[in-house]
C-alpha positions as CSV (number, residue, x, y, z in Angstrom):
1,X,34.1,114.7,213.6
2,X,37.4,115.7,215.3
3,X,40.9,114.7,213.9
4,X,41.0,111.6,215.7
5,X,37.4,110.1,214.5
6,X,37.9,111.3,211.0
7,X,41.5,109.1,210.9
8,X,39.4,106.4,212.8
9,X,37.0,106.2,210.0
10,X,40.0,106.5,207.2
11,X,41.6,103.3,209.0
12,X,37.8,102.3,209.3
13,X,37.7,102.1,205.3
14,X,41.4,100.7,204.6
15,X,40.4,97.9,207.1
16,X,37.2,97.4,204.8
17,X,38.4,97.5,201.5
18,X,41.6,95.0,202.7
19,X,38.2,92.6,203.2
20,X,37.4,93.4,200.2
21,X,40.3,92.6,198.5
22,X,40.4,95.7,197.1
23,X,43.4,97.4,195.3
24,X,46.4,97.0,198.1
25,X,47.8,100.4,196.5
26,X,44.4,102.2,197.6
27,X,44.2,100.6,200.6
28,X,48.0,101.6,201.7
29,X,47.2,105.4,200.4
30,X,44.1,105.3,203.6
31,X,46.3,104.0,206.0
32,X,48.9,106.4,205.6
33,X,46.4,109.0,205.3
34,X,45.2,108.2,208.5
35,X,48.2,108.2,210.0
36,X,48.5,112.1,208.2
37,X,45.8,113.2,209.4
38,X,46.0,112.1,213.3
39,X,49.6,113.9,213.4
40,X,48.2,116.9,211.3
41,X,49.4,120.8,213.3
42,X,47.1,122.5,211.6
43,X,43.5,122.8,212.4
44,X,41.7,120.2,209.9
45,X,38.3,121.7,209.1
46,X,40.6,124.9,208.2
47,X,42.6,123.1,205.8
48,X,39.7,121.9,204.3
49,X,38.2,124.8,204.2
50,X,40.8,126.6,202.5
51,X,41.9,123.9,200.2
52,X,45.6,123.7,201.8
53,X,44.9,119.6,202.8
54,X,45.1,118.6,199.2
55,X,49.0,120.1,199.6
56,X,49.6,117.8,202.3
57,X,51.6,114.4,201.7
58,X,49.6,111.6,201.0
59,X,46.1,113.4,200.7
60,X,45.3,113.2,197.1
61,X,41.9,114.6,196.1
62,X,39.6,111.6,195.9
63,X,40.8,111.2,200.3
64,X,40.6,115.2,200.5
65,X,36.8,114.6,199.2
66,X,36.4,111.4,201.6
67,X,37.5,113.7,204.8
68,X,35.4,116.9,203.6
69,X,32.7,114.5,204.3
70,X,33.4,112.9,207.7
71,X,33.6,116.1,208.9
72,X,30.2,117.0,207.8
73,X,28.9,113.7,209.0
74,X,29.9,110.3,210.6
75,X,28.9,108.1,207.7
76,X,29.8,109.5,204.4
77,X,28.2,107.8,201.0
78,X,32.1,106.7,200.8
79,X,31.5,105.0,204.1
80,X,28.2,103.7,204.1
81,X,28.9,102.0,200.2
82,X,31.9,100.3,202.2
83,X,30.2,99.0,205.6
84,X,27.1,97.9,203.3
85,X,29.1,95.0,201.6
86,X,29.4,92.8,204.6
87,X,26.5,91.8,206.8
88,X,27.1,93.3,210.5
89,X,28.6,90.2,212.1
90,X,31.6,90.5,210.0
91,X,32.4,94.2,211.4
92,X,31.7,92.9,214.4
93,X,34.6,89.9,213.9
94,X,36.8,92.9,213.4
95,X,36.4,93.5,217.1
96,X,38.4,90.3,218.2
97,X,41.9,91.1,218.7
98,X,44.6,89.7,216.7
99,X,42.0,89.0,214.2
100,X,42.5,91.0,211.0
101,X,40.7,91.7,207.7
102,X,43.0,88.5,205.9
103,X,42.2,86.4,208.6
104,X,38.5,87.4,208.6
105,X,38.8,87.0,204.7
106,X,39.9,83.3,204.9
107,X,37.1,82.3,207.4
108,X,35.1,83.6,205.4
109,X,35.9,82.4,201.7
110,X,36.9,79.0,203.3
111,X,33.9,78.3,206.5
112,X,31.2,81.0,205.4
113,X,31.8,82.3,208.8
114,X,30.0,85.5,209.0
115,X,29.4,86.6,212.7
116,X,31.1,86.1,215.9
117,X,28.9,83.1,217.1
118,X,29.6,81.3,213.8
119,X,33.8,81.9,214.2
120,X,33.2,80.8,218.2
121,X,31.2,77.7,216.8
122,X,33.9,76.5,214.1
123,X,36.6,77.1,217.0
124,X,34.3,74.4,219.4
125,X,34.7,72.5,216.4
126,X,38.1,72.5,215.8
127,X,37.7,74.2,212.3
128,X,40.2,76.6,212.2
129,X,43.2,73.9,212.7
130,X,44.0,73.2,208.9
131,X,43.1,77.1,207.4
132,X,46.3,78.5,206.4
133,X,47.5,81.0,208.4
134,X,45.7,79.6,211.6
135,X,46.3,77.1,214.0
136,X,45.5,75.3,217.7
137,X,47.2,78.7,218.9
138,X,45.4,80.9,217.1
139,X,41.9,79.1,217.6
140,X,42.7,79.3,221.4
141,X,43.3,83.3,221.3
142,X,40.0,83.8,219.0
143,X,38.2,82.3,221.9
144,X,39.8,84.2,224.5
145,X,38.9,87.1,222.4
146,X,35.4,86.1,222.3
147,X,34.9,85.6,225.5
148,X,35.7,89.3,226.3
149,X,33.8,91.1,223.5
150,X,30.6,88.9,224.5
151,X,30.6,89.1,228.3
152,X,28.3,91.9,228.6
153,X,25.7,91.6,225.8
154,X,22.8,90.9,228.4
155,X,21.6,86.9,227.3
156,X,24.0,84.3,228.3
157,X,23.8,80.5,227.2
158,X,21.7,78.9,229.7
159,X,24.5,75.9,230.4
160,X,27.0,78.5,231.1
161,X,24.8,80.5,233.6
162,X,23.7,77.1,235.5
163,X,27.5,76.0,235.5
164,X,28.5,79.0,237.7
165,X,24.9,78.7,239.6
166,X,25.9,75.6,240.5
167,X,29.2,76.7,242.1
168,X,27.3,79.5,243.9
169,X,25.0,76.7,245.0
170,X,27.8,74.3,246.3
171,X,29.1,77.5,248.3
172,X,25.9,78.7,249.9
173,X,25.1,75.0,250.9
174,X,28.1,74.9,253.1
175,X,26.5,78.3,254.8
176,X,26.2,77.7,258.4
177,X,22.0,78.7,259.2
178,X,20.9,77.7,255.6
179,X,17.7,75.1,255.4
180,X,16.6,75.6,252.0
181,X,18.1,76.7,248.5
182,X,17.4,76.3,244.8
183,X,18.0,78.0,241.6
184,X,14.6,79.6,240.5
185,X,13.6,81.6,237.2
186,X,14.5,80.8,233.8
187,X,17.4,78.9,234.2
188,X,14.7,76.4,236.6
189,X,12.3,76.2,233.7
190,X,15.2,75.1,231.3
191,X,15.3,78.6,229.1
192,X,18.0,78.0,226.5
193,X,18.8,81.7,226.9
194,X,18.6,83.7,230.5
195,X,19.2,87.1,231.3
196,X,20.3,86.3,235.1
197,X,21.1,83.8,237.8
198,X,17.6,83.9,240.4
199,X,18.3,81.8,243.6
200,X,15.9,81.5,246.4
201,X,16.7,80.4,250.0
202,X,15.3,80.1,253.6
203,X,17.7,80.7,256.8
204,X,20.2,82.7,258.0
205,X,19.8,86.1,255.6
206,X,23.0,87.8,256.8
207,X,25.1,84.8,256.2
208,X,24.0,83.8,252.8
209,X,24.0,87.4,251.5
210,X,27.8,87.3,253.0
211,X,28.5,84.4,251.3
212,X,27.3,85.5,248.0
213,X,28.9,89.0,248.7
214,X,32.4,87.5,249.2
215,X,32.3,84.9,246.6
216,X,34.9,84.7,243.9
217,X,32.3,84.8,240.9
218,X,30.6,88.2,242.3
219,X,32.6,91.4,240.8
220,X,30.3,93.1,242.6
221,X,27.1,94.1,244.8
222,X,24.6,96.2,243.3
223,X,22.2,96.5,246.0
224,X,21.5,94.5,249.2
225,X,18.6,94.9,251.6
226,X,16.9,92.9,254.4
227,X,15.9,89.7,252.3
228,X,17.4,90.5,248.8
229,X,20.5,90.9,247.5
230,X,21.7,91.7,243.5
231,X,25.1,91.3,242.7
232,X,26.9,91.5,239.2
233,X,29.4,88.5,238.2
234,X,32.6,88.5,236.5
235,X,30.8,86.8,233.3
236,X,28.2,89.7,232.7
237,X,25.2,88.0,234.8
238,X,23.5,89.7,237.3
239,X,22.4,87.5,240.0
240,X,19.5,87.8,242.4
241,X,19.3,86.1,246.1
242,X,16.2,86.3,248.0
243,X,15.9,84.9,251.7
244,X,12.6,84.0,253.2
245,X,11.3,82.3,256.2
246,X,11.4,78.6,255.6
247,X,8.2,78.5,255.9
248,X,7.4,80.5,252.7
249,X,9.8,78.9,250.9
250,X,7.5,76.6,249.3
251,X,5.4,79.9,247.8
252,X,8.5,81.8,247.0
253,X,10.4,79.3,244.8
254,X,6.9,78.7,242.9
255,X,6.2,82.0,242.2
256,X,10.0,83.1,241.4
257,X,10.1,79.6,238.8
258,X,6.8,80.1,237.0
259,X,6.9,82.3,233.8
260,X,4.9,85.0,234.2
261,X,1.9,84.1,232.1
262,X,2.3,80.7,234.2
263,X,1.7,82.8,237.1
264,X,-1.1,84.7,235.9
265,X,-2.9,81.4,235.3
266,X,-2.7,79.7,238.5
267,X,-3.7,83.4,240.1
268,X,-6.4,83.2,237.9
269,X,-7.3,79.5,238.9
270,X,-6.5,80.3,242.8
271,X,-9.2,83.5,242.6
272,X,-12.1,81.4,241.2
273,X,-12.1,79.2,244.2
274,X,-11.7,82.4,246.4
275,X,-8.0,82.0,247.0
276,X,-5.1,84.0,246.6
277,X,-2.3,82.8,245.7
278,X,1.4,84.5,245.5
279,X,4.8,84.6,246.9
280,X,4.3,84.9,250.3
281,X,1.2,82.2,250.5
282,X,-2.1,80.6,249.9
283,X,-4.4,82.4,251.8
284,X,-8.0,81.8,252.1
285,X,-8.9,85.1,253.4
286,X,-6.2,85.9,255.8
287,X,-5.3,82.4,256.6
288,X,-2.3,81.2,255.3
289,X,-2.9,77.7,254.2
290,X,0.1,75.6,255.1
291,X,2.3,74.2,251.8
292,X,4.9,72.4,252.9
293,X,6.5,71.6,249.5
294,X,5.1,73.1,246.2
295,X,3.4,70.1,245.4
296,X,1.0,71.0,248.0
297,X,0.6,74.4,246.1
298,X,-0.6,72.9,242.8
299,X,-2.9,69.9,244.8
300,X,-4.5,73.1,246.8
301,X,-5.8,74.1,243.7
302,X,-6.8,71.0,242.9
303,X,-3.7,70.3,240.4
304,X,-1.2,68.0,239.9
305,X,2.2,68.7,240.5
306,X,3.3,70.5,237.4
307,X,7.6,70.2,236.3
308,X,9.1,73.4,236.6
309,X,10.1,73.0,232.7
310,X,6.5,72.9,232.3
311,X,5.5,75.9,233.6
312,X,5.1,78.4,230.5
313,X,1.3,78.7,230.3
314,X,1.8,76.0,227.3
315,X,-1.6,74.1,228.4
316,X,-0.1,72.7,231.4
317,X,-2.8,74.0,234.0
318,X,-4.9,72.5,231.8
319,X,-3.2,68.8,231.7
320,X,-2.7,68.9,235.4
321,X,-6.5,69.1,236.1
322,X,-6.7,65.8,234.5
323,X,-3.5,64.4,234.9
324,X,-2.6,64.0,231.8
325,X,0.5,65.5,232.0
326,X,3.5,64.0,230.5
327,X,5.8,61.5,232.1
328,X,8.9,63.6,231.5
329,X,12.1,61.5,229.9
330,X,14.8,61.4,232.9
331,X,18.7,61.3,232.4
332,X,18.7,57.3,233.2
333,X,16.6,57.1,230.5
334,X,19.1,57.6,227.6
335,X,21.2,54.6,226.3
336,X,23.3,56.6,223.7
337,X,24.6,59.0,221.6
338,X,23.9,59.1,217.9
339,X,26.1,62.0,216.9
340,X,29.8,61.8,217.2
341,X,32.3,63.1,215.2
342,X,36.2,62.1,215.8
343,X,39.3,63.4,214.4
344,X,38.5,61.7,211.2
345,X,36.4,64.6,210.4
346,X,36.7,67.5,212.4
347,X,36.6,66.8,215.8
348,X,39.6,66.5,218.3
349,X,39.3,63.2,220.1
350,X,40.1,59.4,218.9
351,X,37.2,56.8,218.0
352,X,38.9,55.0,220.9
353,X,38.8,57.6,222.9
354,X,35.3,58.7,222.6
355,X,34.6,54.9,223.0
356,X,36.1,55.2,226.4
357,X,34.2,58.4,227.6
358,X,30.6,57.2,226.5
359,X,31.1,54.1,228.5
360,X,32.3,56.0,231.5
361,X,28.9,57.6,231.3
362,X,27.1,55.0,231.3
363,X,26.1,55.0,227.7
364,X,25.9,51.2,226.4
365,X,26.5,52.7,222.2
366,X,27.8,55.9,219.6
367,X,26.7,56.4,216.1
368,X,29.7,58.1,214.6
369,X,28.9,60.6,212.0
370,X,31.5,61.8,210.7
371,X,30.8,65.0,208.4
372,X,30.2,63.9,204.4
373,X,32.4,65.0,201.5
374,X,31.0,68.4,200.8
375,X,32.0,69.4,203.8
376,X,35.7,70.2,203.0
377,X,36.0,72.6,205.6
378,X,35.8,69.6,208.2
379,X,37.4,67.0,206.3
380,X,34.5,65.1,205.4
381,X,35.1,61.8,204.2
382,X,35.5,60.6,200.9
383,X,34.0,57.0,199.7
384,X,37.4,55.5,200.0
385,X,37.7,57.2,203.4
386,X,34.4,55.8,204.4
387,X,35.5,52.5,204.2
388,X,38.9,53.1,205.7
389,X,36.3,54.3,208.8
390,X,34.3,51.2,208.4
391,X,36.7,49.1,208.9
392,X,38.2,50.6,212.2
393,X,35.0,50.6,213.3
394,X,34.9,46.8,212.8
395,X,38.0,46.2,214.7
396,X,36.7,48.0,217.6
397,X,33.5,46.4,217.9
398,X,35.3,43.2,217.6
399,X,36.9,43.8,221.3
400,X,34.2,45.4,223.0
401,X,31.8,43.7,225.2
402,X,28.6,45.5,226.1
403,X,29.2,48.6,223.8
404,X,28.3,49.0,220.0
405,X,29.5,51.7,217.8
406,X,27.1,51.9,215.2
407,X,28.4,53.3,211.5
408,X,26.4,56.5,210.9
409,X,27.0,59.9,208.8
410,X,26.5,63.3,209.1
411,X,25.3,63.5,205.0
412,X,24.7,67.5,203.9
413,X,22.1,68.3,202.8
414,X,22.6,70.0,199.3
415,X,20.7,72.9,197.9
416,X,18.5,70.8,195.6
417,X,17.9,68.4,198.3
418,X,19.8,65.3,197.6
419,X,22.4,63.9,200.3
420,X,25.8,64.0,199.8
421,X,26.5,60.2,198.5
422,X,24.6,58.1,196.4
423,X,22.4,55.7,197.2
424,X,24.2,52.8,197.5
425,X,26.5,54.5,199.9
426,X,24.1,55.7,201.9
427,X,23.1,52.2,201.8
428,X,25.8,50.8,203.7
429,X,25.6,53.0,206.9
430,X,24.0,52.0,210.1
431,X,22.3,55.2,209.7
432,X,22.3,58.4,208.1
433,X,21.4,61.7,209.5
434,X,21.4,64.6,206.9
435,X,22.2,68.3,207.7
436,X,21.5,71.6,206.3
437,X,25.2,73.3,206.3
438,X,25.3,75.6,203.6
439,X,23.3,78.2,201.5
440,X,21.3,79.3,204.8
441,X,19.6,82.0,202.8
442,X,17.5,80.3,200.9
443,X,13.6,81.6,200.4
444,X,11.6,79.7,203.0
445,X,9.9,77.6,200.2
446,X,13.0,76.4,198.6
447,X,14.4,75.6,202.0
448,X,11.0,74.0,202.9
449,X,11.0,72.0,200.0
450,X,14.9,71.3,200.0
451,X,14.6,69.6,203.4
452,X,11.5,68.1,202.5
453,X,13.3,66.0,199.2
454,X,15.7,65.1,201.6
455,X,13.2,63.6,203.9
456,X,11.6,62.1,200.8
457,X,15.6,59.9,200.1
458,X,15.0,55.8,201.6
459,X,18.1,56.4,203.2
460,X,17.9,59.6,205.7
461,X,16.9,58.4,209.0
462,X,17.6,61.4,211.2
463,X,17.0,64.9,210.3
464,X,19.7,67.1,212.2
465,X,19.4,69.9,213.4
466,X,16.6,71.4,212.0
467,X,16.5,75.4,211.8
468,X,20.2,76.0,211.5
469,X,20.2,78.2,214.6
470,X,23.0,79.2,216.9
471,X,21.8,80.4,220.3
472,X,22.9,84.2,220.4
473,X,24.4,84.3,217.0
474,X,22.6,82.9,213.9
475,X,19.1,83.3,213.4
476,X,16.9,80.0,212.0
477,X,16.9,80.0,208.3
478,X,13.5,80.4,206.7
479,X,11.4,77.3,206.8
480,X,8.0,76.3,207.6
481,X,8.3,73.9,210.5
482,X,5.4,72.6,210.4
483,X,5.6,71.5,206.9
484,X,9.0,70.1,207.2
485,X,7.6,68.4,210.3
486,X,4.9,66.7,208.5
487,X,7.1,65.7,206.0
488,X,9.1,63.7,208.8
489,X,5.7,62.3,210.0
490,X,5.4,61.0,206.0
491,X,8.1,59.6,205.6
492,X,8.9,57.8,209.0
493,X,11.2,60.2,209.7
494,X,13.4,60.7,213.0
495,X,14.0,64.4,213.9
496,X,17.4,65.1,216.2
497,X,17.4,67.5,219.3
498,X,20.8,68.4,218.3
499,X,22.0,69.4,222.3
500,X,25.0,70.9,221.7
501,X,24.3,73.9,224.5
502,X,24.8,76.3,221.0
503,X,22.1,75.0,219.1
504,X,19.3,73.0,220.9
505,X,17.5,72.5,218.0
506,X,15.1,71.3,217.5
507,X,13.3,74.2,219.5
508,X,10.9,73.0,222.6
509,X,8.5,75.2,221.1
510,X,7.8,72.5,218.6
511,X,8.6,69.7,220.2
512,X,4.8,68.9,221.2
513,X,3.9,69.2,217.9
514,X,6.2,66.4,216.8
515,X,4.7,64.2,219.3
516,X,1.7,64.9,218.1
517,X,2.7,63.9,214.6
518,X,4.4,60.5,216.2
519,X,7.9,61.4,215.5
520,X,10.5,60.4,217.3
521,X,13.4,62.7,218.6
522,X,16.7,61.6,218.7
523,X,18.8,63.8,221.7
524,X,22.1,63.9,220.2
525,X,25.0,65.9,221.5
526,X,27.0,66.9,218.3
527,X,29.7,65.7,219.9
528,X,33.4,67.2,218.7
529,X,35.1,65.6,221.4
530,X,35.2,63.4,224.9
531,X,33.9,66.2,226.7
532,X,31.3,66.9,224.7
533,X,29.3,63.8,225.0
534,X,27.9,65.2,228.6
535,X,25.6,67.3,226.3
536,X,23.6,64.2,225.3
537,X,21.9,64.3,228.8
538,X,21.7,68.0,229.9
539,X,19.6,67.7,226.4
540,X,17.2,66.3,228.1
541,X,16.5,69.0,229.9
542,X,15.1,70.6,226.5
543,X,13.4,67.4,225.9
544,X,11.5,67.5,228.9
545,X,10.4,71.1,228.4
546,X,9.1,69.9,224.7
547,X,6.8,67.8,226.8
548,X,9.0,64.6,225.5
549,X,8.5,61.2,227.6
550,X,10.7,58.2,227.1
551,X,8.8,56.5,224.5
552,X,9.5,59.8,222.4
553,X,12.9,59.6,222.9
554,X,14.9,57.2,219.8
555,X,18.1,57.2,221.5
556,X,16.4,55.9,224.7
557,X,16.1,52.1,223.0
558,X,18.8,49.9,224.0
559,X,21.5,48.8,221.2
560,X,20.0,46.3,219.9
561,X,16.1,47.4,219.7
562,X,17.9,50.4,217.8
563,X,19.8,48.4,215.1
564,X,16.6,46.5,214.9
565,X,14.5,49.5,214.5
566,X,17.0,50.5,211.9
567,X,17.4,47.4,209.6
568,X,13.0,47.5,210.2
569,X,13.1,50.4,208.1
570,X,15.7,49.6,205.9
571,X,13.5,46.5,204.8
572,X,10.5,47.9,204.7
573,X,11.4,51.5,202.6
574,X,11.2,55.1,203.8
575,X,10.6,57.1,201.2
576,X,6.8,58.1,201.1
577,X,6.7,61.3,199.2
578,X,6.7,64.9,200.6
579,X,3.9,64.4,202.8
């Protein structure tokens, strides 16, 4: 280490043991060493050497030790002892600007905020307006910060990358010479997570690349040939145009969709009846056969036509030959949204107001569940608070025509797996749906069997968001799926697709399963204000890549076949046992 990294690392460990809370004294004595030792004349590993740093001002021998050993390595035992106390989201918190070790300290005593997903989470949320020392203002600059210290870690939230595909989309259509264009790849199949933007098109090469070269999005073109060009956007994504004769278009947008092992497949089917399949054609021999949508594709190899969310070598080659493949739930479908928070908890819009929204999308009910007592950190309501809630819900419902607002909560989970009111609370709701949100590192059999006793309570009808996961950020806590989702099956359980674009969990992975098991999933957007509630249909889009059809769907019933299916199980009792 040089001068400069070894007072780096000295600030490094003042920064660490302020998070601490370690002795402010100490902590003071590294700054100002730092500060020593960056504006040092003499040559450092000299005075070291020759002892002569321990007569400098402010290096007392426990620090003299400290920088002996940064300059023999870049992680001291000092160092390493220091970094080891917080989990690596936490340093990398430190990153965000304006956001200091007290700050970090707060968020972390106060939200268990650990990483930088988690803090951009609880800002979405609106969690950060009543910690002391924050603020809206604050809040807003943590996301600004965010924004820049994530924009180039490779894996970008699906609904973020398809927000600016569609602008690109909307630009290119406009193109004078283009017949055909549509997002391909990943972000077709409905991947929660992509790595980059693939657009296919047929027409006028020269002026599409143009277009794309010159739009405001593109920071800049990597490479550009006679029928592809790659260009890198301001957000981090790389995007990739290819042009092809209309006439291929059919082959290219298949073959640039599927997932690979999807491709591999129908290759594999398309060689054993002497075909060859790929994208440039169909060819039998050397004759192309003609394909003019890619519906003719799949039916020339004797398939149905197969979803694009479908295609992930998941056994849908093998439904398609005897169509049995799902009928996919559609947008038009969904009838409401059964998780809503308002600013009676912690979100940031009005019951009134997220009334008002939902019917302007055509949604004919809410459930508001607002977050439970334990969860202080959103002002979760307490009994008398419940009924204060209960009551404005009445009023409301009294002057609406064609809209319901159903009384639900957002109950927490605890650790030993009751919910977070008693029963004769939990009674009195419309509905309940009960949440893991706290003590995420569990062993996987005590959260197994925590969620399952939850499942097990007469009075949970919706288990939300199942693994805990944030998309880019927190990892699923340890639990079996499958035994948790057989313990939904037992009970008569409901399990949500929580489709807030940060969760999207339940995972589509296991979304057949479910239907196997009967359950039914209820697509809920998590919503924390009016903009939010959009999320309850590009949810869907998950739902139909879990192979989910309308039937599957509980928030696809209309108001009153809801309330009804509700109050069934109400009267009838829920709680089976842990399967």
């Amino acid at each position: 280490m040089d001068k400069r990294a070894v007072a780096d690392a000295l600030e490094e460990a003042a920064t660490l043991m302020e998070l601490s809370g370690d002795n402010p004294f100490r902590i003071r004595a590294y700054q100002n060493a730092a500060r020593t030792i960056r504006s040092l004349p003499a040559d450092l590993a000299e005075a070291v050497a020759d002892g002569s740093i321990r007569n400098v001002k402010g290096i007392g021998p426990n620090i003299a030790e400290h920088i002996a050993e940064l300059l023999e390595s870049e992680e001291p035992p000092f160092l390493k002892e220091l970094r080891s106390r917080f989990p690596a989201g936490v340093l990398e918190m430190l990153r965000i600007p304006g956001l200091g070790p007290k700050k970090i300290r707060v968020l972390m005593g106060e939200l268990e905020i650990t990483s930088v997903g988690e803090l951009e989470y609880a800002c979405r949320e609106n969690r950060l307006l009543d910690l002391p020392g924050f603020g809206a203002k604050t809040q807003e600059n943590i996301l600004k910060g965010i924004r820049g210290l994530t924009a180039y870690a490779g894996r970008y939230l699906a609904l973020n990358v398809q927000r600016e595909a569609d602008e690109v989309v909307r630009a290119l259509r406009s193109v004078k010479g283009v017949i055909r264009l549509s997002v391909a790849g990943s972000l077709r199949r409905q991947k929660e997570v992509v790595k980059d933007m693939d657009l296919v098109a047929s027409g006028d090469a020269e002026a599409l690349m143009d277009a794309v070269a010159s739009h405001p999005l593109v920071e800049e073109v990597t490479s550009r040939g006679g029928t592809k060009l790659t260009a890198h956007l301001s957000s981090g994504v790389n995007l990739d145009l290819r042009v092809v004769p209309d006439e291929s278009f059919p082959y290219a947008l298949q073959h640039f969709t599927g997932s690979k092992d999807h491709n591999i497949e129908l290759r594999g089917r398309a060689a054993s009846r002497g075909l060859k399949s790929n994208e440039y054609g169909l060819f039998k021999g050397e004759r192309n056969i003609p394909c003019a949508e890619e519906g003719d594709i799949y039916r020339n190899l004797g398939l149905a036509f197969i979803p694009p969310e479908l295609r992930e070598a998941m056994g849908e080659i093998e439904a398609a030959e005897i169509s049995e493949l799902p009928d996919l739930v559609e947008p038009e479908d969904i009838e409401g949204a059964l998780h809503v928070h308002t600013i009676a908890s912690d979100g940031s819009s009005t019951l009134e107001e997220m009334v008002e929204a939902a019917r302007n999308l055509g949604l004919t009910y809410i459930g508001v569940t607002e977050h439970s007592r334990s969860a202080r950190y959103a002002r979760g309501l307490e009994p008398d608070r419940v009924k204060t809630e209960w009551a404005r819900i009445d009023r409301l419902n009294s002057n609406l025509e064609d809209f319901l607002v159903l009384k639900g909560i957002e109950a927490d989970i605890l650790p030993d797996g009751s919910l977070d009111y008693p029963d004769d609370i939990l009674a009195s709701f419309d509905f309940v749906i009960g949440s893991v949100h706290s003590n995420f590192t569990m062993p996987e059999r005590e959260m197994t069997d925590r969620i399952c006793s939850a499942l097990s309570n007469p009075y949970l009808d919706i288990l939300g968001h199942p693994t805990g996961r944030l998309l880019l950020t927190r990892e699923p806590y340890a639990v079996d799926m499958e035994v948790v989702l057989e313990c939904a099956a037992a009970n008569d359980k409901a399990v949500e697709l929580n489709s807030h674009p940060y969760r999207l969990d339940l995972d589509w992975r296991l979304m057949p399963r479910a239907k196997a098991l009967g359950l039914k999933i209820a697509i809920c957007p998590d919503a924390h204000g009016t903009e939010d509630l959009i999320f309850t249909f590009t949810g869907v889009n998950t739902a139909r890549k879990g192979w989910l059809e309308k039937e599957d769907v509980l928030n696809c019933l209309p108001a009153s076949e809801l309330m009804a299916y509700f109050r069934g199980k109400r009267k009838t009792g829920r709680g089976k046992g842990k399967g």
